[in-house]
VOGU-3710 file (C-alpha; in Angstrom, 3 decimals, decimal comma):
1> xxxxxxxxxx> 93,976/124,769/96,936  91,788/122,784/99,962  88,587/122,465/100,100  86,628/120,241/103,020  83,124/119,086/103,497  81,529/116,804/105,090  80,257/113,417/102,798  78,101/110,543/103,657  81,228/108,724/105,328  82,775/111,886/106,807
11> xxxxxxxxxx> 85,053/114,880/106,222  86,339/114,564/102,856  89,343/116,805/101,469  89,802/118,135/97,688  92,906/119,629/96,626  92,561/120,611/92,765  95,917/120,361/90,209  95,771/123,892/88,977  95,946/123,316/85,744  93,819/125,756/83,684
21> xxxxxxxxxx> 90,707/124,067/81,789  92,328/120,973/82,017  92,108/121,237/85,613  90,947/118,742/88,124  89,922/117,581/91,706  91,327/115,394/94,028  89,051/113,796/96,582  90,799/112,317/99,911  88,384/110,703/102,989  87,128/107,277/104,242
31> xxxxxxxxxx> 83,846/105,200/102,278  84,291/107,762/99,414  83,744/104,905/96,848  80,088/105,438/98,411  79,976/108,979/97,491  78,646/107,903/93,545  78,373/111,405/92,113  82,015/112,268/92,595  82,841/110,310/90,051  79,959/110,049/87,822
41> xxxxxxxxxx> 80,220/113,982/87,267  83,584/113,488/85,808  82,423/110,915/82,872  82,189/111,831/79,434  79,653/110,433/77,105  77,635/107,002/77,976  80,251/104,662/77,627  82,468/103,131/80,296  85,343/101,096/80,660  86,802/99,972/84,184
51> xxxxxxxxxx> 90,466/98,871/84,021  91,420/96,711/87,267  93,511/93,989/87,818  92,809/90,132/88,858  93,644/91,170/92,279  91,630/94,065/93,071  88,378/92,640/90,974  87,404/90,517/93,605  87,517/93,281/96,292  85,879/96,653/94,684
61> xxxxxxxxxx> 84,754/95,468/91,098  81,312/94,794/92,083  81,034/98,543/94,197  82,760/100,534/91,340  80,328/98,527/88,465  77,532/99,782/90,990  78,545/103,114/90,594  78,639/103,096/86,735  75,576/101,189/86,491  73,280/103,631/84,877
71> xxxxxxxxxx> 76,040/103,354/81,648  76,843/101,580/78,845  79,402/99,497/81,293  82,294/97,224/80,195  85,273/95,737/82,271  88,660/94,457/81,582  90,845/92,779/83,850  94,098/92,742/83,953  97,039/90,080/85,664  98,801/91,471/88,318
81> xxxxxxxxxx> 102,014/92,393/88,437  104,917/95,035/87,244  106,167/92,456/84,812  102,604/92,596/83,370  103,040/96,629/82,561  103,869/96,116/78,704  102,367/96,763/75,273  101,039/92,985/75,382  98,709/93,805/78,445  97,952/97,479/76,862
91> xxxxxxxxxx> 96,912/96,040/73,718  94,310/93,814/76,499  92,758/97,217/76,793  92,534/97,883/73,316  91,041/95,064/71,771  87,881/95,247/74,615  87,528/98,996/73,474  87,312/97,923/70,016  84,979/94,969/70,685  82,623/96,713/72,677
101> xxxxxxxxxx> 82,532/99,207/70,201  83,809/102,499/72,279  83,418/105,751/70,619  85,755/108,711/71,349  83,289/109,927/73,690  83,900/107,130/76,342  85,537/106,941/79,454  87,537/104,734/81,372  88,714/104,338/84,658  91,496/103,004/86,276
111> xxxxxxxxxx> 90,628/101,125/89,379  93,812/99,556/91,276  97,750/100,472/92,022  100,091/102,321/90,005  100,864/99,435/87,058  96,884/99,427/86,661  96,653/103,656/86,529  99,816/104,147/84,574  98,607/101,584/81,602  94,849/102,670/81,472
121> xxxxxxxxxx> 95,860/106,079/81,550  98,252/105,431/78,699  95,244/103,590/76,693  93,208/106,827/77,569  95,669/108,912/76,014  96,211/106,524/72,875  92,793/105,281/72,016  91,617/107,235/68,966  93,818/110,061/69,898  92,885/110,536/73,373
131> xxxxxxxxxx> 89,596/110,093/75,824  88,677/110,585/79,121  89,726/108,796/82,081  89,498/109,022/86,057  91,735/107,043/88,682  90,612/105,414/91,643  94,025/104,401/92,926  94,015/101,564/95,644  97,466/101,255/96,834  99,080/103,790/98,887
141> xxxxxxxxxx> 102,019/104,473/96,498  99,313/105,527/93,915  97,384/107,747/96,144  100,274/109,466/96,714  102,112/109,893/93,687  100,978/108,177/90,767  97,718/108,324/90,227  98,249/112,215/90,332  100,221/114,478/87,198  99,220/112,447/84,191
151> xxxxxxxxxx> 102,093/110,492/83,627  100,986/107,673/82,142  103,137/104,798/80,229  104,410/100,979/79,770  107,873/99,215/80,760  110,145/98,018/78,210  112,377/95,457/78,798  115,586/97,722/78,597  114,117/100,504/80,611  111,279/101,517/82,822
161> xxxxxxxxxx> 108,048/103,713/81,557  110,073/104,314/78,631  106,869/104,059/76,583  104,251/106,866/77,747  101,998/109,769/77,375  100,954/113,257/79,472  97,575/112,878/79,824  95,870/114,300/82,899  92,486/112,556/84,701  89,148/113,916/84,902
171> xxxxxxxxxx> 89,298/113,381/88,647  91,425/111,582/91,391  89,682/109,461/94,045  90,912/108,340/96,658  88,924/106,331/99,378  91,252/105,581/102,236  89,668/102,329/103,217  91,082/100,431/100,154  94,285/100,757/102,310  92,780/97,907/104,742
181> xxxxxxxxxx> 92,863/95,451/102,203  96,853/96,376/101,224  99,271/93,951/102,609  102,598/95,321/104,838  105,000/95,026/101,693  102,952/97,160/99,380  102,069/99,972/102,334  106,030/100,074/102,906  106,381/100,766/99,097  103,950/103,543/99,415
191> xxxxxxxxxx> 105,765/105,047/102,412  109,066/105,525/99,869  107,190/107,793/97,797  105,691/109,621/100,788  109,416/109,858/102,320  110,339/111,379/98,851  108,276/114,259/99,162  109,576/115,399/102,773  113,340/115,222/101,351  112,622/117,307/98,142
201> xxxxxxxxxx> 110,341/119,973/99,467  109,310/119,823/102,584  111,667/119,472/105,671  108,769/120,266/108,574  107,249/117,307/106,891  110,123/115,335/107,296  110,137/115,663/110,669  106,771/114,929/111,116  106,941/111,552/109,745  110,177/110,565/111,892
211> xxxxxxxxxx> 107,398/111,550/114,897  104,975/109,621/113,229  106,261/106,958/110,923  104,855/103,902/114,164  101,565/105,770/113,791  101,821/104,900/109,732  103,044/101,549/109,748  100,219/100,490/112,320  97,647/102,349/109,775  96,350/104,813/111,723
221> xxxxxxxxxx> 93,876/106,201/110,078  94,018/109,938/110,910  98,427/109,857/110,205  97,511/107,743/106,790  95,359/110,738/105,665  97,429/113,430/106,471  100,298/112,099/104,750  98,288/111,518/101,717  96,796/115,145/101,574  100,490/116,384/102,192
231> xxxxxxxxxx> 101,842/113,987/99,580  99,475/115,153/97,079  99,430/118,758/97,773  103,214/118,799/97,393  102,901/116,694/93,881  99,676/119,022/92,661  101,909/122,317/93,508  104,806/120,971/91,552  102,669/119,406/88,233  100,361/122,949/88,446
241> xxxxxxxxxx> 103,727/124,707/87,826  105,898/122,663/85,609  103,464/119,957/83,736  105,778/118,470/81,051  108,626/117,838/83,147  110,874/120,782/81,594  112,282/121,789/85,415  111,655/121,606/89,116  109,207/118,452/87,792  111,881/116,609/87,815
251> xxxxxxxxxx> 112,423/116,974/91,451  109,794/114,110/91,438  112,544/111,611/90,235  114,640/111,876/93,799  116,153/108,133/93,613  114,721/107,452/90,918  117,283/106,737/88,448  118,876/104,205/90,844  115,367/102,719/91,669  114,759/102,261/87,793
261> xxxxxxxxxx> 117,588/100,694/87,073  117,574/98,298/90,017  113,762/97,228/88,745  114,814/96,638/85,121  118,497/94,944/86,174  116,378/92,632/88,676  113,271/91,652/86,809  110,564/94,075/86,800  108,297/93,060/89,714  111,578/91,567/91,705
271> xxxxxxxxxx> 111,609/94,693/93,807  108,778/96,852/93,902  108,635/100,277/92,523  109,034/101,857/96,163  111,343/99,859/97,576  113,877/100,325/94,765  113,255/104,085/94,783  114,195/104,051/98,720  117,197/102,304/98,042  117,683/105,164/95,077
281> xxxxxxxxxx> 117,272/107,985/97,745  119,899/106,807/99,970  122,099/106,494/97,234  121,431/109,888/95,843  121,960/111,246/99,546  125,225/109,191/99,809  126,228/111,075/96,149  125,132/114,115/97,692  127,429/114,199/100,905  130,489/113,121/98,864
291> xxxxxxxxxx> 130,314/116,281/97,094  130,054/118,103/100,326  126,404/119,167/99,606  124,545/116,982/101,513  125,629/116,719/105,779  126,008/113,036/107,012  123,851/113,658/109,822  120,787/114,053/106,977  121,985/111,056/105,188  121,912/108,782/108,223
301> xxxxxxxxxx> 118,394/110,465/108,910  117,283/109,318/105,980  118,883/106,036/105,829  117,402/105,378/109,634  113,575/106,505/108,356  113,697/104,497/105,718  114,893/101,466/108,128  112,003/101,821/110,097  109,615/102,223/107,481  110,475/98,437/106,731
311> xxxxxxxxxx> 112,210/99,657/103,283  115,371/98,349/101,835  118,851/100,569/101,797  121,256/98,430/99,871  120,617/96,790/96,143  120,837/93,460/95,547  123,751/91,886/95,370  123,426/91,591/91,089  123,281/94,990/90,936  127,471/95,996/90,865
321> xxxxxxxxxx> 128,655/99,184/89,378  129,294/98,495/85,901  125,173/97,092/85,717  123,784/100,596/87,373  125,950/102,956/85,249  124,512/100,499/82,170  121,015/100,794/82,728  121,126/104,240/83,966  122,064/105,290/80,632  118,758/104,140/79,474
331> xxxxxxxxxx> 116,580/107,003/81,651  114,446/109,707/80,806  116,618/112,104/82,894  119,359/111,816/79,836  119,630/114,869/77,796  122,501/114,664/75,034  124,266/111,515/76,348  124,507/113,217/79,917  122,648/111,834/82,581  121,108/114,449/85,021
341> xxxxxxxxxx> 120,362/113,234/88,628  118,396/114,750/91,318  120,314/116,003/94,585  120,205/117,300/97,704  121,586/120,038/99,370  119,601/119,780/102,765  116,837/117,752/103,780  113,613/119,361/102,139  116,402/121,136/99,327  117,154/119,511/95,900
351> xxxxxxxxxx> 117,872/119,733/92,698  118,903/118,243/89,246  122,194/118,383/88,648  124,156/117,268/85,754  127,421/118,316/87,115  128,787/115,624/89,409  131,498/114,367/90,058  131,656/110,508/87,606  134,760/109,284/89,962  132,812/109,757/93,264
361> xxxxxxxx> 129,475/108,226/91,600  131,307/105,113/91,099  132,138/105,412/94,520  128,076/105,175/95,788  128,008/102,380/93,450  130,713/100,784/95,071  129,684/101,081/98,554  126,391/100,630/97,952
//
């Protein structure tokens, strides 16, 4: 569902993740962190916590504290960094809740990138059982993907987000202008996860960013937004139907497994989480064509959009076959000691498959 109107800064967009009362609104346009009431509305109680990291503090702490002003406001700050997305740095959360003396009516609110989101959402979802929180996401990877569904979680050292919760927000918002303050690396990571969502779902929209992936990487405005509402409307349609991840959810993971186990096998924050996960795709699109379900002409479309979206295609050289089929044993997607990947038949087509072929997987590892 999409819903317009214009704001103080302009036309603003709301899709909503359908998902009964537990429903909520996601608000895409430029300045909106000037728009004060769309996320005061969503607070419960008189207590506030903002969650940010030592990074974003000093660009959109002082605006966001502005906005929460008129309550009982307390911030935490966080150190930067995937490495940083552990139970030590949770526990950072939880002792300033404590402290200050937060009551189960509080809320808290996750201003930065996807390490910042996922952790304060998990804290949300921990912290005497469960309270309120709302994202401001600040990265383009997070606007798109996940700062939306209520996945929430930490790292642990022998796998990623292994460590987590469901737990939806109260309300998604995202301003577009944080984007100008997001170096090249980090907007290229975001782009993977945009990529993702014309391969799984959405083919036309695949095309569209081959037309327009210059437009994106020079941050034009007007190609930035669209691709975020698409993103988003594509990732609201799929939560809205299967929340809990028990089928087509799992779509979401496209490259993923590959992606995962090149962050843990490298270091988590070696790679970032999007450009492992492009790496991941091509990989899963190489495993797809071997079996014949996948045409090479789609895997070297792939391989060629991700090129010029500045992403890496190949793993690092640590990463052999014998490390990926180790840590990929360690990943959510395993059910009963079989590990399920996600496929494609066609560009726009997949699905999760747990019958493929083990010789010709060690044959993408190989070439990879």
């Amino acid at each position: 569902m999409l819903f317009q109107y214009m704001c103080i800064s302009g036309l603003m967009k709301t899709l909503t993740v359908e998902l009964g009362e537990r429903s909520y609104p996601i608000f895409i346009g430029h300045g909106l962190l000037d728009e004060q009431a769309l996320l005061t509305k969503h607070v419960h109680g008189r207590q506030v916590m903002v969650v940010t990291n030592e990074t974003i503090a000093p660009l959109y702490l002082d605006k966001v504290r502005e906005i929460f002003s008129a309550f009982e406001l307390a911030t935490v700050i966080l150190p930067d960094g995937e490495q940083y997305k552990n139970l030590d740095t949770l526990n950072l959360i939880f002792n300033a809740l404590l402290e200050n003396k937060f009551n189960r009516g509080c809320t808290l609110v996750a201003l930065g990138g996807g390490v910042v989101g996922d952790i304060t959402g998990f804290a949300a979802a921990s912290y005497q059982r469960g309270v309120a929180f709302l994202q401001i996401p600040t990265t383009l990877l997070a606007q798109v993907d996940s700062s939306v569904g209520g996945k929430t979680g930490v790292n642990h050292p022998q796998g990623k987000n292994m460590i987590g919760a469901f737990h939806q927000p109260g309300c998604v918002l995202i301003d577009t202008n944080t984007l100008d303050t997001l170096d090249d690396r980090q907007l290229a990571a975001g782009l993977a996860e945009v990529i993702k969502y014309g391969l799984i779902r959405d083919a036309a929209f695949f095309d569209w960013l081959e037309k327009n992936i210059g437009l994106l990487k020079a941050r034009d405005k007007q190609a930035l937004a669209w691709a975020i509402e698409r993103s988003c409307a594509l990732k609201a349609e799929i939560v809205a139907a299967d929340e809990r991840e028990s089928g087509q959810r799992a779509l979401l993971n496209f490259g993923h497994t590959f992606g995962h186990a090149i962050e843990t096998g490298t270091g988590y924050g070696a790679w970032l989480h999007g450009e492992a996960v492009a790496t991941g795709m091509l990989m899963a699109a190489d495993l797809s064509a071997r079996h014949g379900w996948l045409s090479d002409e789609a895997v070297t479309r792939t391989e060629k959009l991700l090129q010029q979206a500045s992403l890496p295609t190949c793993p690092p050289d640590e990463m052999d076959a014998a490390r990926f089929l180790e840590l990929m044993a360690v990943d959510k997607k395993v059910v009963d000691g079989g590990l399920r990947l996600v496929l494609l038949r066609a560009v726009g087509d997949a699905f999760l498959s747990s019958d493929f072929d083990a010789d010709l997987l060690d044959k993408t590892l190989a070439a990879a």
